[in-house]
MIKE-193096 format. One record per residue (C-alpha): residue number from 1; residue in one letter; x, y negated, z negated. Coordinates in Angstrom, 3 decimals, padded with zeros to 6 digits. Each point is the difference from the previous one (the first is absolute). Layout:
residues N
@i NUM, aa A, xx X, yy Y, zz Z
...
This chain:
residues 357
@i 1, aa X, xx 029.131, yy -003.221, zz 000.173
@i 2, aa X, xx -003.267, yy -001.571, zz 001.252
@i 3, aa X, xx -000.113, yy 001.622, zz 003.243
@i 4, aa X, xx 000.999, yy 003.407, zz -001.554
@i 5, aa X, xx -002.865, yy -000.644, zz -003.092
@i 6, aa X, xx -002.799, yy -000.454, zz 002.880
@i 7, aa X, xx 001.017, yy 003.013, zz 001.595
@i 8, aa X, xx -000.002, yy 001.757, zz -003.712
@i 9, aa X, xx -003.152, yy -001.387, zz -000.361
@i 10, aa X, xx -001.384, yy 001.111, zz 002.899
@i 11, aa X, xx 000.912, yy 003.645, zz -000.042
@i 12, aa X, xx -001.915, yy 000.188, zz -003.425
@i 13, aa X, xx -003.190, yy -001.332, zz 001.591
@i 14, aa X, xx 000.231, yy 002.675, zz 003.042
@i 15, aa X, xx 000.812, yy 002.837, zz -002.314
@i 16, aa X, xx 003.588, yy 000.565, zz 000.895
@i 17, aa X, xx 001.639, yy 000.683, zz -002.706
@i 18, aa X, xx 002.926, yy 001.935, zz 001.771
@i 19, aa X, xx 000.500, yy -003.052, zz 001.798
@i 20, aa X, xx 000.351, yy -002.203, zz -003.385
@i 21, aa X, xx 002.188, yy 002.314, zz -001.653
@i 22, aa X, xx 002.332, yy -000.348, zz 003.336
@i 23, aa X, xx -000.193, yy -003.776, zz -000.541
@i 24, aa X, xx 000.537, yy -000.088, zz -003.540
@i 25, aa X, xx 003.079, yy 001.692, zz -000.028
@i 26, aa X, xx 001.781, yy -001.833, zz 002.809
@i 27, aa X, xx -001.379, yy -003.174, zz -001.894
@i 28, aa X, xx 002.051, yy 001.125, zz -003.374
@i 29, aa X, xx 003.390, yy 001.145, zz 002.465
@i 30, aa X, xx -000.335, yy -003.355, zz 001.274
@i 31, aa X, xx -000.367, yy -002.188, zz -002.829
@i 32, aa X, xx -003.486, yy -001.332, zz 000.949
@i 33, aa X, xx -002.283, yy 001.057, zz -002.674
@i 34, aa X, xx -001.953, yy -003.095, zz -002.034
@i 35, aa X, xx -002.371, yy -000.316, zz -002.368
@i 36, aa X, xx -002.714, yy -000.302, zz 002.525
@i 37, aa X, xx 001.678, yy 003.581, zz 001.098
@i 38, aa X, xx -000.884, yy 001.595, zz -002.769
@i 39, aa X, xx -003.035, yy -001.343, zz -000.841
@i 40, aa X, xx -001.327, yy 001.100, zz 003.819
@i 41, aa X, xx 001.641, yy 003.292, zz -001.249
@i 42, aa X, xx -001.460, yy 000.798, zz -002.966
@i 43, aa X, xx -003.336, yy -001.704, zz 001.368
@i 44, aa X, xx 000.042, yy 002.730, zz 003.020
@i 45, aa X, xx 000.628, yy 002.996, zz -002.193
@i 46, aa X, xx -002.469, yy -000.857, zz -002.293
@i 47, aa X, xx -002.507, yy -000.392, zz 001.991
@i 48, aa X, xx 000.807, yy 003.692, zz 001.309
@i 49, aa X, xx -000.545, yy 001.187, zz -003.074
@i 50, aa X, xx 004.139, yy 000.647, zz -000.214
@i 51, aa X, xx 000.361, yy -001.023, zz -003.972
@i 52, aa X, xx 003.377, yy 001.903, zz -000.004
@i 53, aa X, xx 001.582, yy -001.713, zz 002.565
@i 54, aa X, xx -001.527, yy -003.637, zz -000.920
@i 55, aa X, xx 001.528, yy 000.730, zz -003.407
@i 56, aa X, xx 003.098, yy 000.733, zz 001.568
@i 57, aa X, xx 000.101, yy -003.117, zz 002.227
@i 58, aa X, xx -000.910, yy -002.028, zz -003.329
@i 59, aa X, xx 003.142, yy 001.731, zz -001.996
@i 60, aa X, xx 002.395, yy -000.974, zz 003.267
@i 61, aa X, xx -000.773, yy -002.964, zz -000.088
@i 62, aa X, xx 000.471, yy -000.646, zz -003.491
@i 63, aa X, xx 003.784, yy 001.981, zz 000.671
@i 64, aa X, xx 000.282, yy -002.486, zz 002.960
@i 65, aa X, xx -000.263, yy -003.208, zz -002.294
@i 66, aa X, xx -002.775, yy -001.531, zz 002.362
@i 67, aa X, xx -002.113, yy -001.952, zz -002.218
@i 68, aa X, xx -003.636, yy 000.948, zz -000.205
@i 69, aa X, xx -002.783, yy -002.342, zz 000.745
@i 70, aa X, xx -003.499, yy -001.069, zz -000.773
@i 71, aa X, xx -001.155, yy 001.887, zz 003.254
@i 72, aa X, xx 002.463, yy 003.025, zz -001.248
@i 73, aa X, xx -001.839, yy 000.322, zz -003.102
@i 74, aa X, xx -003.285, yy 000.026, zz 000.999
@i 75, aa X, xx 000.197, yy 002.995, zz 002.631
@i 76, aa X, xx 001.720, yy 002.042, zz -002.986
@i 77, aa X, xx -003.295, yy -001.309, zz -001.787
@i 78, aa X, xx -001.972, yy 000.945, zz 002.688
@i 79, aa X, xx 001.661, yy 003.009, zz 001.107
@i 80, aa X, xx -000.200, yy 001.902, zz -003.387
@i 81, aa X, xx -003.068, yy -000.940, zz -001.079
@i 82, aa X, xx -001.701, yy 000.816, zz 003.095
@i 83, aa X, xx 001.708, yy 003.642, zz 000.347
@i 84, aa X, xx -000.517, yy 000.153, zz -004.307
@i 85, aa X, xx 002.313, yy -000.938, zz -001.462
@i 86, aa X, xx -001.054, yy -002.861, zz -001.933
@i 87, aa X, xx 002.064, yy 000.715, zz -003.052
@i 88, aa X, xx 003.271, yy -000.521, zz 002.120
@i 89, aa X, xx -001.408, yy -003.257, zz 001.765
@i 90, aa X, xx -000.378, yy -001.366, zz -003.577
@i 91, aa X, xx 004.160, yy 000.139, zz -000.297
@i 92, aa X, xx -000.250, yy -001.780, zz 003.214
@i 93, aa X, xx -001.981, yy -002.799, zz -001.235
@i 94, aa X, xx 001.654, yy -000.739, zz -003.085
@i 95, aa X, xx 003.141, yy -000.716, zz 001.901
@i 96, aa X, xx -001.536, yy -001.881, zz 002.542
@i 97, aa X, xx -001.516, yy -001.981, zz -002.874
@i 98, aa X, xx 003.358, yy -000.122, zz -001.466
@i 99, aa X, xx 001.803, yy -001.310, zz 002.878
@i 100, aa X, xx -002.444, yy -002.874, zz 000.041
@i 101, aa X, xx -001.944, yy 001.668, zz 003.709
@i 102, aa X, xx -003.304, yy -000.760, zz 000.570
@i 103, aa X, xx -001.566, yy 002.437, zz 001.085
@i 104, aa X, xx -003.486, yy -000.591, zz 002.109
@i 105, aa X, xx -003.528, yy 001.209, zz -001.372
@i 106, aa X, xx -000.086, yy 003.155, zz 002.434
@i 107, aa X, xx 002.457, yy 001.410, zz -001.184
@i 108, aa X, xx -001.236, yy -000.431, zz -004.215
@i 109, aa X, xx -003.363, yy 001.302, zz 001.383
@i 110, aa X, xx 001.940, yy 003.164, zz 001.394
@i 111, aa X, xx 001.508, yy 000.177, zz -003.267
@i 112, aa X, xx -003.168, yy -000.299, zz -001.978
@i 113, aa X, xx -001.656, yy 002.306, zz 002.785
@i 114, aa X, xx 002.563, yy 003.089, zz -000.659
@i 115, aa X, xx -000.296, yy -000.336, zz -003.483
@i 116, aa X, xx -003.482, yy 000.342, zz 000.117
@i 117, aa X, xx 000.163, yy 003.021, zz 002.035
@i 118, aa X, xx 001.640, yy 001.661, zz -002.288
@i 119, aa X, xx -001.952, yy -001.106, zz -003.259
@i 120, aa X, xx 001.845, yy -002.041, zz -001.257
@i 121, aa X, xx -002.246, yy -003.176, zz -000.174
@i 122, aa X, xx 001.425, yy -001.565, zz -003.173
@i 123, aa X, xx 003.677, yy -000.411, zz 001.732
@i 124, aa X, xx -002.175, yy -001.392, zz 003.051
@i 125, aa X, xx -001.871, yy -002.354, zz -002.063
@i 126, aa X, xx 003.415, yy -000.844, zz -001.955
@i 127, aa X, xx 002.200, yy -000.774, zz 003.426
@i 128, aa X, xx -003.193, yy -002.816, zz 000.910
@i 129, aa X, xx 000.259, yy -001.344, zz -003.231
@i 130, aa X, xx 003.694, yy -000.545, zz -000.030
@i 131, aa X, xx -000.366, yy -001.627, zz 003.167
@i 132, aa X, xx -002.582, yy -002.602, zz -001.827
@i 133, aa X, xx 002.562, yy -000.546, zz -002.693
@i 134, aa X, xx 002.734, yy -000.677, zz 002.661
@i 135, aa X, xx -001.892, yy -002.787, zz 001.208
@i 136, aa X, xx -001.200, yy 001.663, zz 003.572
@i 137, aa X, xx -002.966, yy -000.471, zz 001.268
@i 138, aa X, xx -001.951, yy 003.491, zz 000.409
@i 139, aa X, xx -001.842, yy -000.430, zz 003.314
@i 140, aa X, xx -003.505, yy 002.274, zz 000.305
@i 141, aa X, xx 002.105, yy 002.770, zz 002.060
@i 142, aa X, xx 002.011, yy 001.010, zz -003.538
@i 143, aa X, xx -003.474, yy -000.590, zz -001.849
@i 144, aa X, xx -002.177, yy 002.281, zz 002.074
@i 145, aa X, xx 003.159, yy 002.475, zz 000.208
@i 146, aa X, xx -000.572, yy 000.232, zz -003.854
@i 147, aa X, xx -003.806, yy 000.016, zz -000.574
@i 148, aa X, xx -000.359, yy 002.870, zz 002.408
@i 149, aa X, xx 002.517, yy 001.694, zz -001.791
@i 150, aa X, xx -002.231, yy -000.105, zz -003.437
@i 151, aa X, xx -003.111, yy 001.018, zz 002.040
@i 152, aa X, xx 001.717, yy 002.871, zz 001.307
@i 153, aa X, xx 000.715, yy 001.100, zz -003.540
@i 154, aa X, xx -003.327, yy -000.810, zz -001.256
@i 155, aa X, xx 001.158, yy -003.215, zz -001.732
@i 156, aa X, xx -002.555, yy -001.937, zz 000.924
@i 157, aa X, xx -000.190, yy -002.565, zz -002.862
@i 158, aa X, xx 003.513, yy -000.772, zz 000.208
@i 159, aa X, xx -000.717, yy -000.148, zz 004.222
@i 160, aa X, xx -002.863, yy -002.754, zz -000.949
@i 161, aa X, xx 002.364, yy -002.078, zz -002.877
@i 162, aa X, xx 002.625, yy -000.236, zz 002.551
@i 163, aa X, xx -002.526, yy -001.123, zz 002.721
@i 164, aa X, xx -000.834, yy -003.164, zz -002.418
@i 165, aa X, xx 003.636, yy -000.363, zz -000.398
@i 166, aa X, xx 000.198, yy -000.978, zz 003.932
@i 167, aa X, xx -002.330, yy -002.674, zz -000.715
@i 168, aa X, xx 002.054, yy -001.550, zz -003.026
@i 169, aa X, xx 003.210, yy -000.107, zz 002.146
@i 170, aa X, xx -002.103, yy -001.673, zz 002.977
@i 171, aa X, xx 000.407, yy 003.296, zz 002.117
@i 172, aa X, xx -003.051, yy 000.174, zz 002.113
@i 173, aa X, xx -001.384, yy 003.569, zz 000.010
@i 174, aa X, xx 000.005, yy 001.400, zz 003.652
@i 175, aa X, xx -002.582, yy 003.092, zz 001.822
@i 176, aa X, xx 002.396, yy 002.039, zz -001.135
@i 177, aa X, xx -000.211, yy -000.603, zz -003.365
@i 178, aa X, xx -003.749, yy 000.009, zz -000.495
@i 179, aa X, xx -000.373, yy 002.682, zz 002.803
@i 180, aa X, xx 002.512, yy 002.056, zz -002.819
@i 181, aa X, xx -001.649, yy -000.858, zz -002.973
@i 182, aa X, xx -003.700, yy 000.423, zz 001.496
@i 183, aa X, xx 001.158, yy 003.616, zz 000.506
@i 184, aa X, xx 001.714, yy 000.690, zz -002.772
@i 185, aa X, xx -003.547, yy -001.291, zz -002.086
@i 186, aa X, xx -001.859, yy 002.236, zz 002.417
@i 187, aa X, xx 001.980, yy 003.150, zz -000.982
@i 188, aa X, xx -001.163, yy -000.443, zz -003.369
@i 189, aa X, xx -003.196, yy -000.851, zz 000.194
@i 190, aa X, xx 000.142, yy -003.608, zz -001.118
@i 191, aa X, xx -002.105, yy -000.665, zz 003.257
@i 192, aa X, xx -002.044, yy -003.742, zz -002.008
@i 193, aa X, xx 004.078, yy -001.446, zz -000.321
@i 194, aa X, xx 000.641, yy 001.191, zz 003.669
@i 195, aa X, xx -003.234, yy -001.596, zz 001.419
@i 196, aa X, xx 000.853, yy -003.592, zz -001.853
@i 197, aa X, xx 003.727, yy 000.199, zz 001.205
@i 198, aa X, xx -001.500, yy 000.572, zz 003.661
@i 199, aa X, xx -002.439, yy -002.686, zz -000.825
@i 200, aa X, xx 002.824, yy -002.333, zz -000.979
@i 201, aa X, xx 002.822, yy 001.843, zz 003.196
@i 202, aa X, xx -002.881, yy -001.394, zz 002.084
@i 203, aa X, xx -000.668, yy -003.848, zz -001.356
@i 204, aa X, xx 003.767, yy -000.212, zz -000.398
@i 205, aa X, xx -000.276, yy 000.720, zz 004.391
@i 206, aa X, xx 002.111, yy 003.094, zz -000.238
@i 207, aa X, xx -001.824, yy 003.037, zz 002.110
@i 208, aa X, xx 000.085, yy 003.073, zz -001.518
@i 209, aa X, xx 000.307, yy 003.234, zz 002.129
@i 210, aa X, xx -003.212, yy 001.978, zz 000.976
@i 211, aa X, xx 001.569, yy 003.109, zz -001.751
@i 212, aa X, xx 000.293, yy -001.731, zz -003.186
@i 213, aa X, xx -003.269, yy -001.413, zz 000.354
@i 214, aa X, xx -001.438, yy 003.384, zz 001.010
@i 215, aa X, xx 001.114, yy 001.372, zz -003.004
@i 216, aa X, xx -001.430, yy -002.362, zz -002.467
@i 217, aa X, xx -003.458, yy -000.078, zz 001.780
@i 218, aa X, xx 000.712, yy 003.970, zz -000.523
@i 219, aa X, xx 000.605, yy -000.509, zz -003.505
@i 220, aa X, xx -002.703, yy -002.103, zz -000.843
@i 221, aa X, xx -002.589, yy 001.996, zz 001.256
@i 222, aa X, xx 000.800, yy 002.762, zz -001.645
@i 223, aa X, xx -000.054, yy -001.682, zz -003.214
@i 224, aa X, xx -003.730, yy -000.795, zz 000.958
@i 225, aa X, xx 001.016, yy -004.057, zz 001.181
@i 226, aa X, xx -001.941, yy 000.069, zz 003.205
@i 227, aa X, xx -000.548, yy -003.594, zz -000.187
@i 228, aa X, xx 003.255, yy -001.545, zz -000.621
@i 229, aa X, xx 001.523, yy 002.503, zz 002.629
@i 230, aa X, xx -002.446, yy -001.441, zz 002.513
@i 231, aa X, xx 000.889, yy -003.320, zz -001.296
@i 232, aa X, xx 003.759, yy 000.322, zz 000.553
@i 233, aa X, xx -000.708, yy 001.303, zz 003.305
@i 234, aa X, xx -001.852, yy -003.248, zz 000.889
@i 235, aa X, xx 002.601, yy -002.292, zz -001.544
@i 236, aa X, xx 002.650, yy 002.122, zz 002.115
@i 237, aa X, xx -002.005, yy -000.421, zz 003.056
@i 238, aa X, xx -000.093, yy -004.116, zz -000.521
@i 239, aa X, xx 003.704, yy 000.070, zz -000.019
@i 240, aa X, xx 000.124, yy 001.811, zz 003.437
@i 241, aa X, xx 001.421, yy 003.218, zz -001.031
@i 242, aa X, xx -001.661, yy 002.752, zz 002.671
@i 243, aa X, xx -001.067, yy 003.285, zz -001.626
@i 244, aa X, xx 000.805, yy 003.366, zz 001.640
@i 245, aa X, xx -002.086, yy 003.042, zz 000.563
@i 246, aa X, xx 000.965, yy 001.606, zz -003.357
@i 247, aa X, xx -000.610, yy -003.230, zz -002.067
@i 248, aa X, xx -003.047, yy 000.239, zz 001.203
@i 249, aa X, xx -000.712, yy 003.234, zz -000.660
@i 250, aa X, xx 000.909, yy -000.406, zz -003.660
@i 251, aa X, xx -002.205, yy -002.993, zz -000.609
@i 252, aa X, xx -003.110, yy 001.680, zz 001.856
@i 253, aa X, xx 000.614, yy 003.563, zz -002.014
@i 254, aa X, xx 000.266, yy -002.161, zz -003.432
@i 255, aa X, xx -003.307, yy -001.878, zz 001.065
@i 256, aa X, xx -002.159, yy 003.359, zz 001.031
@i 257, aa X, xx 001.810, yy 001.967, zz -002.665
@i 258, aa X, xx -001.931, yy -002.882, zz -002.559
@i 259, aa X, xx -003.367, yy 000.287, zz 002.002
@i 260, aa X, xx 001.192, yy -003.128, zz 001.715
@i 261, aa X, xx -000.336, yy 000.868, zz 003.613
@i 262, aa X, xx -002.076, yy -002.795, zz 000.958
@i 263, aa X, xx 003.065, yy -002.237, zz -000.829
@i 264, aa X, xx 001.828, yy 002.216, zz 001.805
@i 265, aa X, xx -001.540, yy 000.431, zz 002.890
@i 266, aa X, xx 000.707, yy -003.616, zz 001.201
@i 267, aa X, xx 003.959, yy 000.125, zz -000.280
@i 268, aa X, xx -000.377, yy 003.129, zz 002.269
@i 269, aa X, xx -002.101, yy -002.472, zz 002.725
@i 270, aa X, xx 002.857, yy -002.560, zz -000.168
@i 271, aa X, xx 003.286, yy 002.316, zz 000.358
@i 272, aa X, xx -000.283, yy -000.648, zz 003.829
@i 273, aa X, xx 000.953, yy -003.865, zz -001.301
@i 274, aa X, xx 003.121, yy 001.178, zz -001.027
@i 275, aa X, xx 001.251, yy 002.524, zz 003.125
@i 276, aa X, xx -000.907, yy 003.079, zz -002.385
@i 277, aa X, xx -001.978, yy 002.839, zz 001.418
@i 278, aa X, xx -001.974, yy 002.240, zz -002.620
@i 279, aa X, xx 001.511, yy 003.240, zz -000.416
@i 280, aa X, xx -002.251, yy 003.092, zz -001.036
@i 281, aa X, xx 000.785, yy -000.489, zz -002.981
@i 282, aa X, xx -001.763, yy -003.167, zz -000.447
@i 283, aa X, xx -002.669, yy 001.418, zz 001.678
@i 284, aa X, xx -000.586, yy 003.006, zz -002.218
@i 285, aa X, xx 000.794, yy -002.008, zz -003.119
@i 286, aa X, xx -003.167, yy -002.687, zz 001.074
@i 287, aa X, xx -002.297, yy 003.183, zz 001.313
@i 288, aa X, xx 000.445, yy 001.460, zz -003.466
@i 289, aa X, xx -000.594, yy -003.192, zz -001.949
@i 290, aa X, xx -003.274, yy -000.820, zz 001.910
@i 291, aa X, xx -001.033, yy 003.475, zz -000.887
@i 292, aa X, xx 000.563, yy 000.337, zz -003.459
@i 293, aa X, xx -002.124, yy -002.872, zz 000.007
@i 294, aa X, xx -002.340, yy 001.761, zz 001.785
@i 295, aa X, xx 000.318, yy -002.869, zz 003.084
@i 296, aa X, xx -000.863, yy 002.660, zz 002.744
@i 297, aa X, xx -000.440, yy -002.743, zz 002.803
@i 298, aa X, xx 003.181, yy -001.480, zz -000.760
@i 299, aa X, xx 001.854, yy 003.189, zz -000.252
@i 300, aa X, xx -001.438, yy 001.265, zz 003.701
@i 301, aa X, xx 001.399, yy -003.091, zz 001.330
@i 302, aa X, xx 003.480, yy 000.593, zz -001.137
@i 303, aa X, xx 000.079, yy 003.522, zz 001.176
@i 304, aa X, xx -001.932, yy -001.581, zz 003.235
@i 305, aa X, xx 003.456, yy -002.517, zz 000.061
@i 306, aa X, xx 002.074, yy 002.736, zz -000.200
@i 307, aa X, xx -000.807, yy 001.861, zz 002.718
@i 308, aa X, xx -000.401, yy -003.514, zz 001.662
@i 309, aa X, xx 003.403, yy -000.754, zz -000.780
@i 310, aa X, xx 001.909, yy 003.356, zz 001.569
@i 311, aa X, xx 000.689, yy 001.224, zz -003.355
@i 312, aa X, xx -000.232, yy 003.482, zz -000.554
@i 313, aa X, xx -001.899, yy 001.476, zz -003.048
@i 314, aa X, xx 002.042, yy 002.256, zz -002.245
@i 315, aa X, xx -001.199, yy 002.628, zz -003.195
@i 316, aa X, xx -000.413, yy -002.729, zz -002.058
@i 317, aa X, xx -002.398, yy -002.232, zz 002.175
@i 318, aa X, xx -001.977, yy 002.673, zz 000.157
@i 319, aa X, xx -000.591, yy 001.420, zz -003.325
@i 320, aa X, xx -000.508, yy -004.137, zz -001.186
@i 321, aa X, xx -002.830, yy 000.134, zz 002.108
@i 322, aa X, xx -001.038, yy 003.853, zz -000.627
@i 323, aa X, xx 000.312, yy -001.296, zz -003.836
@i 324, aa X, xx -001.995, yy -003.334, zz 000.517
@i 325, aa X, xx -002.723, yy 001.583, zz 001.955
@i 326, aa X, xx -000.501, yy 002.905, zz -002.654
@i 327, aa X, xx -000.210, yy -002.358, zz -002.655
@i 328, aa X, xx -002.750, yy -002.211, zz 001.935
@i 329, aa X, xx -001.957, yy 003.229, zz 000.761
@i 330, aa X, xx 000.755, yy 000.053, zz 003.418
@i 331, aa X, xx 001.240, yy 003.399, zz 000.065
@i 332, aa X, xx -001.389, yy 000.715, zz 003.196
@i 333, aa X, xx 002.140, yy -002.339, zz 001.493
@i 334, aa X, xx 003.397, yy 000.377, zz -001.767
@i 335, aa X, xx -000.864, yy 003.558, zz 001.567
@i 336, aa X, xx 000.440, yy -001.269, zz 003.330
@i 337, aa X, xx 003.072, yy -001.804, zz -000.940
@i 338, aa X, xx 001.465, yy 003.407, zz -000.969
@i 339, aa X, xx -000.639, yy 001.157, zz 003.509
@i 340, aa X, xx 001.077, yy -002.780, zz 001.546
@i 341, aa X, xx 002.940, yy 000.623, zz -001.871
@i 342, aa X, xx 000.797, yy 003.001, zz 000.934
@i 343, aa X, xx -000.593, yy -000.101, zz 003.774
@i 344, aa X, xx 002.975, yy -003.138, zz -000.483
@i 345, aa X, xx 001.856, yy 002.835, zz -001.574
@i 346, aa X, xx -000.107, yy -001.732, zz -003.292
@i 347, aa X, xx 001.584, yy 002.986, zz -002.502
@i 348, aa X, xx -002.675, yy -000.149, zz -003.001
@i 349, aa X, xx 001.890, yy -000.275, zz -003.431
@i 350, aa X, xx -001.421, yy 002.049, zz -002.937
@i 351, aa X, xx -001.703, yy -003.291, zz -001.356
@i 352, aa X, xx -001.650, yy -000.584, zz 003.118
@i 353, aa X, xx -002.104, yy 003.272, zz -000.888
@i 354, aa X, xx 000.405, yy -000.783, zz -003.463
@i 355, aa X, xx -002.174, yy -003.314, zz 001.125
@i 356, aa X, xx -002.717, yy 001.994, zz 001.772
@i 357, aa X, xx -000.675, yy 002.500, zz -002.852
């Protein structure tokens, strides 16, 4: 049976199922079928996405009278919930619980998981807190499993009361968990309550990612909080996490987009301290800044670094500076950008004419 299992096991992982079906049978003519058998099985057909057959093997080996297992029950768990059908792994777990099976916290998360999937958050929240009342100790996989399933449906409060509920149970909130619930406050617009749970991610030594970060710096600039985006971007850079191009570019278009380009202007100096290369885009978002406030000298030198820096001018470098120049009476010159334009075959867009009129 061992020897046979292996090779069962090992047709699954090379795809050939042909192979396992051949197997399978002359393990059942034989008499050589275990639990371990079936659980490899089931296991293998799930993960093909086979729920008919899986369901089959299950049934058999209820007709067989092998006894199921701890390790049984959690791949039905698992299985179903993770090709939907959470409702049916439920049936699964209550006789799992019934038999007295523990079952380990991967497979309650793929329970609570499927559930969620399908809307059904108050059965999800109802299977974690039976496992409280049953004396097991919910680990911060099952949690997280959970509280992302309330921020996908918008539940946000009840994502927040059950993050304060890790704490009373002495379950240590992981990244994931604040990473989850940073987004999920991001979403809808509670960007202050994001920025002090990013504060506290950060004191607490967990590192959020530089997506969720980028978001909330995205957030609070447009809700006019310049200073405590730039602030969060400091206290991020103290705790070594390494902003990429587009974080910068969202900090730097918040800061110009406030008349702030002299704060900005700095961050774009220091990206070579990270490995990050300005795009054009951070170029023509610090060209426009320095011209709206009418910084011509600083605006020359970024379209100076541009062309410095082998980056090719598109439509919209050009009508930033067509538009700054206009607006600083230098018309004669934002002419000779339009040339210059064109002879780099630079197609004019209706407001670029729209800006010389």
């Amino acid at each position: 049976s061992v020897v046979c299992n292996a090779m069962l096991s090992g047709y699954f992982k090379a795809g050939r199922l042909s192979d396992c079906f051949k197997l399978w049978d002359l393990m059942g003519k034989d008499g050589m079928r275990n639990v371990a058998s079936f659980n490899i099985m089931m296991k293998g057909l799930f993960d093909h996405g086979d729920i008919g057959k899986a369901s089959s093997v299950w049934e058999l080996m209820q007709e067989s009278g092998i006894v199921a297992d701890s390790t049984t029950h959690g791949i039905l768990v698992h299985g179903l919930c993770e090709n939907g059908y959470s409702s049916n792994s439920l049936h699964v777990l209550k006789t799992a619980e019934g038999k007295g099976d523990v079952l380990d916290c991967f497979a309650y998360s793929a329970m609570i998981n499927g559930l969620c999937k399908q809307g059904k958050t108050d059965e999800a929240a109802s299977v974690l807190y039976d496992m409280v009342k049953s004396g097991y100790t919910v680990n911060a996989h099952v949690y997280n499993a959970l509280i992302n399933g309330f921020v996908g449906a918008s539940k946000i409060k009840d994502a927040i009361r059950l993050y304060h509920e890790m704490g009373k149970t002495h379950c240590a909130p992981t990244v994931v968990t604040y990473n989850t619930l940073i987004n999920g406050l991001c979403k809808a617009e509670r960007f202050s309550e994001a920025y002090d749970l990013v504060r506290e991610m950060l004191e607490k030594g967990c590192q959020p990612g530089v997506i969720t970060i980028s978001i909330l710096i995205k957030g609070l600039c447009l809700g006019h909080k310049e200073d405590m985006a730039l602030n969060l971007w400091n206290l991020g850079i103290s705790r070594s996490l390494k902003p990429d191009v587009q974080m910068h570019n969202i900090l730097i278009h918040g800061l110009c987009t406030a008349g702030k380009t002299q704060l900005a202007y700095p961050l774009y100096l220091d990206m070579n301290r990270f490995n990050c290369a300005p795009n054009l885009v951070t170029h023509n978002t610090l060209m426009e800044g320095f011209y709206k406030e009418g910084d011509l000298r600083n605006a020359s030198v970024i379209w100076a670094r541009i062309l410095r820096n082998g980056l090719q001018p598109d439509v919209i470098s050009y009508n930033i500076t067509l538009k700054g120049l206009s607006s600083c009476n230098r018309v004669s010159a934002a002419i000779l950008f339009l040339h210059n334009a064109l002879a780099n075959k630079i197609v004019p867009a209706i407001i670029t004419w729209n800006i010389l009129v």
